[in-house]
C-alpha angles and dihedrals in degrees: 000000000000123000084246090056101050085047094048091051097047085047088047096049104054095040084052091051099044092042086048097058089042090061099035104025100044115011093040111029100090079064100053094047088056087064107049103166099046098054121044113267099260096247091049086051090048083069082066108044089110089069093048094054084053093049089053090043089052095041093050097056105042082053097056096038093053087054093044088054089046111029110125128203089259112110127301101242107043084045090055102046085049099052084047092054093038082055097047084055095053100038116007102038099052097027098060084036086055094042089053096048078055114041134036104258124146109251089241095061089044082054103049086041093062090040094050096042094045095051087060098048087056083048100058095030081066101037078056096049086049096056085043091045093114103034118115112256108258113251 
């Protein structure tokens, strides 16, 4: 593991978890509240917060590791917005699909869902190309 990598997962990391509290703490939380017995009661969540810093330390490096293995030498931004959207496609788009087929969110809240958390995966993708911006394309 190079030193880029381990800087490009920390950075990821906390720009994952704050823009993930952004988008599920603040912009959809009025939504979740709506729904409480679907979600945990907050203080009965809190008991699992450990497991939520692992999830975001998990899903930040393998973020930054799959773009380490696949940066090109293109330019930084549109890579990166491509790698976010490429990513939003894999994880944020089915998963929340899947997620509304089984449980019984209203479609707005799936939607918003998809749109916030997208928006955040294009977000990182290009806060991790920046960070890559100089790196030689892998061969």
């Amino acid at each position: 593991m190079n030193k880029k990598l381990v800087i490009a997962w920390v950075v990821i990391f906390f720009a994952w978890f704050v823009g993930s509290y952004v988008v599920h703490g603040v912009l959809l939380h009025p939504d979740y509240a709506q729904l409480p017995n679907l979600f945990r009661a907050e203080s009965d969540a809190q008991k699992y917060f450990p497991l939520m810093i692992l999830a975001h330390v998990i899903l930040a490096g393998a973020f930054a590791w799959i773009y380490a293995r696949g940066v090109e030498p293109k330019p930084w931004l549109a890579q990166g917005v491509r790698f976010g959207i490429a990513i939003a496609l894999l994880t944020i788009v089915p998963t929340y699909m899947i997620y509304f087929v089984v449980q019984p969110v209203p479609p707005e809240m799936a939607i918003k869902q998809i749109i916030f958390d997208g928006a955040l995966m294009v977000i990182l993708g290009t806060i991790v190309a920046w960070l890559y911006r100089d790196a030689p394309a892998r061969t």
